[in-house]
C-alpha positions as CSV (number, residue, x, y, z in Angstrom):
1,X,-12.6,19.4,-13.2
2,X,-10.1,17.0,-13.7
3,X,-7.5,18.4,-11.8
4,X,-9.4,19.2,-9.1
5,X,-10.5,15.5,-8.5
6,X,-6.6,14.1,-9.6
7,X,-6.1,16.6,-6.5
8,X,-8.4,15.5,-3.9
9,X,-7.8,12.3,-4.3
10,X,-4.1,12.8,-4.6
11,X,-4.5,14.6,-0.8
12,X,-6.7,11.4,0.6
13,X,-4.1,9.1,-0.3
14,X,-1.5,11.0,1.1
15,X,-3.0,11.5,3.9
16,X,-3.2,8.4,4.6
17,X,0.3,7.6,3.8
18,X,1.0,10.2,6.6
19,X,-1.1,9.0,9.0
20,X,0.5,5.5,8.5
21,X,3.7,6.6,9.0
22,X,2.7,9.1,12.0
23,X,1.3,5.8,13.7
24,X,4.3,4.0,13.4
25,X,6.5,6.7,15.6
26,X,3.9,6.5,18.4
27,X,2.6,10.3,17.9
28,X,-1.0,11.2,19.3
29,X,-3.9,11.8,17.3
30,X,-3.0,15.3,17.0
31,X,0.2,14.4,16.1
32,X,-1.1,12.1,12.9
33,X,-3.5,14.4,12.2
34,X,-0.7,17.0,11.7
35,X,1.8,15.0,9.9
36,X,-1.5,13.1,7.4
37,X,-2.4,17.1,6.7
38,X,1.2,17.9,5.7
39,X,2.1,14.8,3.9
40,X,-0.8,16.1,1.8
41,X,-0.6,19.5,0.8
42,X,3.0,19.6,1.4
43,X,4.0,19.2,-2.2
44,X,0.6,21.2,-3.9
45,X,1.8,24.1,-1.6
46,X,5.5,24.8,-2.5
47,X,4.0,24.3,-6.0
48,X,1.7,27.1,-5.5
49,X,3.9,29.3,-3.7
50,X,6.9,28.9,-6.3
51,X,3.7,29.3,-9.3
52,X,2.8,32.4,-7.2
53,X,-0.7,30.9,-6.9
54,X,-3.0,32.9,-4.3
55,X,-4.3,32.1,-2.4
56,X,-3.1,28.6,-1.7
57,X,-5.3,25.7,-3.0
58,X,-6.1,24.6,0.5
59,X,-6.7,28.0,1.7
60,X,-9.0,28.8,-0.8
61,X,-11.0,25.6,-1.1
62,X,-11.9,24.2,2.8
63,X,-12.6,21.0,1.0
64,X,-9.3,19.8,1.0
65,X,-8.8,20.0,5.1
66,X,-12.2,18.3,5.6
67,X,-10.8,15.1,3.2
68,X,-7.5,15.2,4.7
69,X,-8.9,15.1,8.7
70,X,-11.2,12.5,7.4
71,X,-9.2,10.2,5.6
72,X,-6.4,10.3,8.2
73,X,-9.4,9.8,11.1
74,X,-10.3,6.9,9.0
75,X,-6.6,5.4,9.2
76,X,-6.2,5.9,12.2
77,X,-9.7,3.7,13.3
78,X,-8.8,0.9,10.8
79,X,-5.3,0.4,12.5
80,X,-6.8,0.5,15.5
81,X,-9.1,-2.3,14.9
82,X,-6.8,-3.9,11.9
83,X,-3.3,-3.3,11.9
84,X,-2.7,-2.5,8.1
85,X,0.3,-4.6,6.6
86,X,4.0,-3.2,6.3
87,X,3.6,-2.0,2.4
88,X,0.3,-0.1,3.1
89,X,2.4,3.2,3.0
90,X,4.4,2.2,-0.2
91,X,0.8,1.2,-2.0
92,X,-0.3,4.9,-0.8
93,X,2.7,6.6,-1.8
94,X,2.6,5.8,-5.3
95,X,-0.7,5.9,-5.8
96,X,-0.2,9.5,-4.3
97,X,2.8,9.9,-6.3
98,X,0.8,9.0,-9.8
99,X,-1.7,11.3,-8.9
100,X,-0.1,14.9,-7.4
101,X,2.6,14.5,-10.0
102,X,-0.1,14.6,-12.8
103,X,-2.3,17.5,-11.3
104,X,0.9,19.3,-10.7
105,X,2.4,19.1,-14.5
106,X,-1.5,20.2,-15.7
107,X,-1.0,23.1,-13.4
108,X,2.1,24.4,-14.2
109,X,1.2,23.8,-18.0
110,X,-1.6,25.9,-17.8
111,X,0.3,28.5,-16.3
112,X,2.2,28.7,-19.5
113,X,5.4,27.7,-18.2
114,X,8.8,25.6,-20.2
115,X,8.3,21.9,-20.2
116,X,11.2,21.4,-18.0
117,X,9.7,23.7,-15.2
118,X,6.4,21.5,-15.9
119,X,8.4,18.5,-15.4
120,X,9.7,19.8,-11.9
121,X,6.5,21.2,-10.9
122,X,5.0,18.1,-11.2
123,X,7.7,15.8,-9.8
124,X,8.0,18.2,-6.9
125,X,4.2,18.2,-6.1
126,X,4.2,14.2,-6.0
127,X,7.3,14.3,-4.0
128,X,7.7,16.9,-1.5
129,X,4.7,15.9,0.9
130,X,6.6,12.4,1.1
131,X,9.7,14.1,2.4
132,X,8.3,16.2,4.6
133,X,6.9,13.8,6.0
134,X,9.9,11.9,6.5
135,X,12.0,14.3,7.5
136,X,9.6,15.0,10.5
137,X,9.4,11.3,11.3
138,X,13.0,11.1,11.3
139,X,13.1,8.8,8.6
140,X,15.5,8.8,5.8
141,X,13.3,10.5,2.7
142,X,11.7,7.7,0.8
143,X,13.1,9.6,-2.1
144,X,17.0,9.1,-0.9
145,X,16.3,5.2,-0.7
146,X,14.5,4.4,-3.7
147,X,15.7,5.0,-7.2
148,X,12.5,5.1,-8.8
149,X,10.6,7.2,-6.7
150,X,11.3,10.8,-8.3
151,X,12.5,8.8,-11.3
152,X,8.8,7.5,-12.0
153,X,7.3,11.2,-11.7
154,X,10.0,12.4,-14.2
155,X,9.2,10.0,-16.7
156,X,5.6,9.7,-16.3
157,X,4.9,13.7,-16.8
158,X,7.8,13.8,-19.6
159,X,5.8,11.2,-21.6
160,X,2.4,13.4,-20.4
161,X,4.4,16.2,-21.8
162,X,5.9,14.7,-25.0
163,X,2.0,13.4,-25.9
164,X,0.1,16.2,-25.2
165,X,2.5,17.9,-27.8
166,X,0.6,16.1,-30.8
167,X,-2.7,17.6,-29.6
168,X,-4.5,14.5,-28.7
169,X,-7.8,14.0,-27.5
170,X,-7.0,11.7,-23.9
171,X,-9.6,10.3,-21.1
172,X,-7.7,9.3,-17.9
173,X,-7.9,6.4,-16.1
174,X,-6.8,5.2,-12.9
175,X,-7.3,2.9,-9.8
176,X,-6.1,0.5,-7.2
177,X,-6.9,-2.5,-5.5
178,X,-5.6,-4.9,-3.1
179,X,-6.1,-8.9,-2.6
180,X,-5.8,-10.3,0.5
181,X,-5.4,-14.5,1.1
182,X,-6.8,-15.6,4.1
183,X,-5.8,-19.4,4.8
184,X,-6.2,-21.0,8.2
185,X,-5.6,-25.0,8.2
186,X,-6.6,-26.0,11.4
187,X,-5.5,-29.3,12.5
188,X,-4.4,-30.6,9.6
189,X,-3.1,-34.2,8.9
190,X,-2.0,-35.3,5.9
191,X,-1.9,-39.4,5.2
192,X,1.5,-41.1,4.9
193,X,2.3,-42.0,1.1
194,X,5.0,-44.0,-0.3
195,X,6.7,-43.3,-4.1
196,X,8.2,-45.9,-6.3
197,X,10.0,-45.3,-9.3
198,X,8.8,-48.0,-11.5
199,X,6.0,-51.0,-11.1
200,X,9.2,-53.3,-10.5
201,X,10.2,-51.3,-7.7
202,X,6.6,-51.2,-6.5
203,X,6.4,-55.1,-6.4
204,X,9.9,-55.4,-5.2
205,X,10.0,-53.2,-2.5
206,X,13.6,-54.1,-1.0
207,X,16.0,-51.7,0.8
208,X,19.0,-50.6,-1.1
209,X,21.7,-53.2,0.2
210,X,19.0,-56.4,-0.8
211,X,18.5,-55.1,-4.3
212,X,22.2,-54.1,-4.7
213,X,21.7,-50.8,-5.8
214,X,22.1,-48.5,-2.8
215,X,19.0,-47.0,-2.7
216,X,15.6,-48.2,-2.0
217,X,13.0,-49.3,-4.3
218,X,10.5,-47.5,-2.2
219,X,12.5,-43.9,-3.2
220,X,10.9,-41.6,-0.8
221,X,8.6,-42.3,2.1
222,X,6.3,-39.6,3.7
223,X,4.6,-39.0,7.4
224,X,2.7,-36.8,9.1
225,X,4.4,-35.5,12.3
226,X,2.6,-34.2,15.3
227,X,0.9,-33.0,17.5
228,X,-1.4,-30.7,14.4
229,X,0.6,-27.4,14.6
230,X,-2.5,-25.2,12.8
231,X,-1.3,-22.8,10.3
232,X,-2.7,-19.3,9.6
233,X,-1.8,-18.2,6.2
234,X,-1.4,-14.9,5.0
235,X,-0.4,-12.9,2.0
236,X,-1.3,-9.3,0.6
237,X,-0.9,-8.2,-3.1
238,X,-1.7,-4.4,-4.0
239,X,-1.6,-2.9,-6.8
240,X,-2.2,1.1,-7.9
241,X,-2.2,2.7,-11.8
242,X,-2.3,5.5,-14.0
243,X,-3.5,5.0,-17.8
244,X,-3.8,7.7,-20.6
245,X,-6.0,6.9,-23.6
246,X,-4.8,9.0,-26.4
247,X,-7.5,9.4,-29.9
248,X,-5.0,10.0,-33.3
249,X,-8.4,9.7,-35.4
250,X,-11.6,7.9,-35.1
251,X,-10.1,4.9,-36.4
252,X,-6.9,4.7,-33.7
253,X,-6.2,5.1,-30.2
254,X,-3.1,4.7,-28.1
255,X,-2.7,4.0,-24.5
256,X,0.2,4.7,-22.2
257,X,0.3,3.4,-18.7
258,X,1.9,2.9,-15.6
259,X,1.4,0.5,-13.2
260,X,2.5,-0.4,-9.5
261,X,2.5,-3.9,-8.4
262,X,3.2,-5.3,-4.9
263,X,4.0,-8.9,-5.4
264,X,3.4,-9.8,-1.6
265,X,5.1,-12.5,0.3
266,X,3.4,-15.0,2.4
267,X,3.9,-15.2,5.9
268,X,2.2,-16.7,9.0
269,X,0.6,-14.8,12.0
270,X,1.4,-17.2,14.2
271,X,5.2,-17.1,13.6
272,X,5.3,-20.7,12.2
273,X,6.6,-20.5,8.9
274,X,10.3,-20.5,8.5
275,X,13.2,-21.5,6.3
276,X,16.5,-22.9,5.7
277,X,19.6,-20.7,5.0
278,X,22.3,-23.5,3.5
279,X,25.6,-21.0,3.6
280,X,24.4,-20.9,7.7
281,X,24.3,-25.0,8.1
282,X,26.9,-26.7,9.8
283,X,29.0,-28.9,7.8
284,X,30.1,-31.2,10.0
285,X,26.9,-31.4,12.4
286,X,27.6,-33.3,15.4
287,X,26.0,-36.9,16.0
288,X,23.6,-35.3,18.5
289,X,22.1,-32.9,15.2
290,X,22.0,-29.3,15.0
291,X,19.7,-26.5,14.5
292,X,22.6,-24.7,12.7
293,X,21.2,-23.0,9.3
294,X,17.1,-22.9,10.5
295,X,15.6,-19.3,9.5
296,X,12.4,-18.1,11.7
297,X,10.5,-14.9,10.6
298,X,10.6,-11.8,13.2
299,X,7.2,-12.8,14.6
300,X,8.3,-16.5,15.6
301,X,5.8,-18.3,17.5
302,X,4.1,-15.4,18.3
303,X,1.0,-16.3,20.7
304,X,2.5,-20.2,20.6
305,X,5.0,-20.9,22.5
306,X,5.9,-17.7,22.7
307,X,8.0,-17.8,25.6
308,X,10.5,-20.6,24.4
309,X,13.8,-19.2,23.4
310,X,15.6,-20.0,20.4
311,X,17.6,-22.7,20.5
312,X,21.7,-22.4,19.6
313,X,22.2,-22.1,15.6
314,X,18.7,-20.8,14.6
315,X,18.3,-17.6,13.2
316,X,15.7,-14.9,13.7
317,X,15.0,-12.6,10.4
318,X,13.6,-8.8,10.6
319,X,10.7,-9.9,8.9
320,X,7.6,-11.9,9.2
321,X,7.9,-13.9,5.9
322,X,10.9,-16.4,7.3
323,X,12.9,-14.7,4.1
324,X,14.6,-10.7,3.5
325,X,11.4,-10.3,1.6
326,X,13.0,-8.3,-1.6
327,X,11.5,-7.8,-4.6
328,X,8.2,-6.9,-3.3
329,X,7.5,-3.6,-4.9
330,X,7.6,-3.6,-8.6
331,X,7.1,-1.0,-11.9
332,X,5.0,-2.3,-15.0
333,X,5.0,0.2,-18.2
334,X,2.0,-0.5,-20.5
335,X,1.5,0.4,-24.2
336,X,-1.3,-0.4,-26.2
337,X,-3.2,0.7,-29.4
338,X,-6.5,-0.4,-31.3
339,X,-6.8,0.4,-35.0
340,X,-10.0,0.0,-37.0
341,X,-8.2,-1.5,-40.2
342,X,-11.2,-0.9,-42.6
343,X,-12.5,2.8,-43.2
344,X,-16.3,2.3,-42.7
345,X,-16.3,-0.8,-41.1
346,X,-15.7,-1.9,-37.5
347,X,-15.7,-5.3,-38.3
348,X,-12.0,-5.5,-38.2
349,X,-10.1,-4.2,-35.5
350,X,-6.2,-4.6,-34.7
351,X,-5.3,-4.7,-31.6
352,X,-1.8,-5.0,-29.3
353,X,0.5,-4.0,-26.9
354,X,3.6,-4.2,-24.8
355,X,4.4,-4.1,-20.9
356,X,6.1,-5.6,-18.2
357,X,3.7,-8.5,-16.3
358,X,4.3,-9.6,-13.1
359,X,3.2,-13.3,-11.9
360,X,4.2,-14.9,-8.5
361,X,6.8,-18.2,-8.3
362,X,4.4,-21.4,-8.2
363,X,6.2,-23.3,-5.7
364,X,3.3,-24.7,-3.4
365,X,4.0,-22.2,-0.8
366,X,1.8,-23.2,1.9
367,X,2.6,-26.9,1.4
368,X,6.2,-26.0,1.9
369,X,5.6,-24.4,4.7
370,X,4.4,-27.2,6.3
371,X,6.9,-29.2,5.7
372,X,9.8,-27.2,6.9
373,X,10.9,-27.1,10.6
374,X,10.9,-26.2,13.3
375,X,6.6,-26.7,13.6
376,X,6.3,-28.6,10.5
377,X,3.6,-31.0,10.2
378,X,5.0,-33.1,7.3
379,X,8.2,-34.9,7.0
380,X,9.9,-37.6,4.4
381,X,13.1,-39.6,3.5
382,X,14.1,-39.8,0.0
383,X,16.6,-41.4,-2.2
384,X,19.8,-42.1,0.1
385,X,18.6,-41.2,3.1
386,X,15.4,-43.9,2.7
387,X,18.2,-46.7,1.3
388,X,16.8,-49.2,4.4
389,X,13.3,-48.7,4.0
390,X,11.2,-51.9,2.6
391,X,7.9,-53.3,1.9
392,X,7.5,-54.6,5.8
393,X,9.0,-51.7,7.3
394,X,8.5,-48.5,4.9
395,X,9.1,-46.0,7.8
396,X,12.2,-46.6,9.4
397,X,12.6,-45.4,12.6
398,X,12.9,-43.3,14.6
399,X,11.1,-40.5,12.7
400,X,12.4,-37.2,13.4
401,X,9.7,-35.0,15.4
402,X,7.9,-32.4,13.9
403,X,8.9,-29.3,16.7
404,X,11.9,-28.3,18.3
């Protein structure tokens, strides 16, 4: 029973990887319904065929084509009204890739066969859907550009295999899940602030050349710049595992896990968040200024502006996050055990464990955001650069404006 539902669910997911990657070469419905139903039973069927399995699991159980049309019917509506974000078919793929590799080592296991031929079975069955579908989307195979594709199916059924050679007793567990932020900051001001150092600075308030020290006792001042650019924020984590719970006696238990974590980074729909690349600045900007070393995500001033051309000097990325946007996609191992320490009581119980954790940088993001250029909505002077501001006029002029 529980390779037949490791397998259906293996064929939904894929499925809807293929459908997700039909959609994006601008094939019909037909066309994604073909390419979901291979994508899913690509891999189980060269399995069966090389097992000598007959007839073919999809052949002989209907069930699978009904789940495959509907879950790539089902993709295909939600992109329609929602277009999914860009790691949607990486999330799918190793969820898929968890799932068809473990149905396919259980199969070839209980088919009698070496360990190593287990270990291909199964890597095979997550894989070759994936690269079918590739190849007949002209893509490069997934499997050619990422290392730890196969490499993840030949580890996780190994340790399945090396396991399951003690004899344990093992429920499985597995699941996904995705959080999305949705921040819109409609016409936002912010009030202007002022930071001293010390209380002498605060009651001195002189610009650097009175005081004699170069730099202002008011050290930074900050303004809101207009008109109120609004923001709409968004970012999309996902994550998919696979956990084995392992029973050495009633008193201990072991668990062995993998985990896939997509560490999302945030971007704006309406093209407004950017970035500054230092290596691109000028270093010798001319008195006039220079946009020289400004970064703009792909989708720059998408709906706003959007007919304004770039000016000279700024640079447009291939993404929508303003940055290359690496690191995203990420591998967590997990180990744990729980050991009952006294015989007949449960009073006492030992628990740990080890495994890679994944948090995301705090660096006020969003706050950043708006105070970086082009369509930033805050701006400040600090430290040299606010050396003539005083008590009577803390905001020297002019203030640079918020927009190109």
């Amino acid at each position: 029973m529980m390779v037949y539902l490791l397998d259906l669910l293996g064929v939904a997911v894929f499925a809807v990887s293929g459908a997700l990657a039909a959609g994006r070469t601008g094939l019909d419905l037909l066309g994604v319904v073909v390419i979901a139903a291979i994508t899913a039973v690509g891999g189980g069927t060269l399995r069966d065929l090389l097992l000598n399995r007959h007839p073919i699991f999809w052949i002989a159980d209907p069930v699978y084509l009904f789940v495959i049309c509907g879950a790539a019917l089902l993709t295909v509506l939600y992109a329609r009204l929602k277009p999914p974000p860009g790691h949607t078919l990486l999330l799918a793929d190793a969820l898929g890739l968890a799932l068809f590799a473990l149905s396919g080592a259980q199969i070839a296991e209980a088919a009698g066969l070496s360990p190593i031929i287990v270990v291909l079975m199964g890597t095979m069955t997550g894989v070759a859907g994936g690269v079918l579908r590739d190849v007949l989307s002209a893509e490069i195979p997934l499997i050619l550009r990422r290392d730890i594709y196969a490499t993840a199916a030949i580890a996780g059924v190994t340790m399945y295999l090396m396991l399951q050679a003690l004899g344990l007793r093992r429920p499985w567990a597995f699941g996904a899940g995705m959080t999305r932020t949705h921040d819109n900051i409609l016409h936002w001001r912010s009030p202007g602030s002022l930071t001293f150092q010390t209380m002498a600075d605060f009651l001195l308030g002189l610009d650097g050349v009175t005081n004699g020290s170069g730099v202002s006792n008011i050290f930074s001042s900050s303004w809101t710049v207009g008109p109120a650019f609004d923001r709409n924020g968004r970012l999309i984590d996902g994550f998919a595992y696979v956990q084995d719970n392992y029973k050495f006696s009633s008193r201990l238990n072991f668990n062995l896990g993998l985990r896939y974590e997509r560490m999302g980074q945030y971007n704006d729909i309406l093209g407004v968040n950017t970035n500054f690349d230092i290596d691109q600045a000028d270093p010798n900007p001319p008195a006039a200024g220079t946009y020289a070393g400004w970064v703009v995500p792909s989708n720059f001033a998408a709906g706003f502006k959007s007919s304004k051309e770039l000016p000279p000097g700024v640079i447009k990325t291939d993404t929508v996050f303003g940055v290359r946007g690496d690191g995203q996609n990420l591998w967590a191992p997990r180990l744990g055990f729980a050991w009952q320490v006294l015989p007949n009581s449960s009073r006492i119980v030992m628990r740990g464990g080890y495994g890679f954790y994944y948090t995301r940088t705090v660096g006020q993001i969003i706050y950043n955001s708006l105070g970086s250029g082009p369509y930033k909505l805050t701006g400040s002077r600090t430290g040299n650069v606010n050396a003539s501001a005083t008590w009577s006029n803390p905001f020297v002029q002019p203030i640079p404006p918020g927009n190109i």
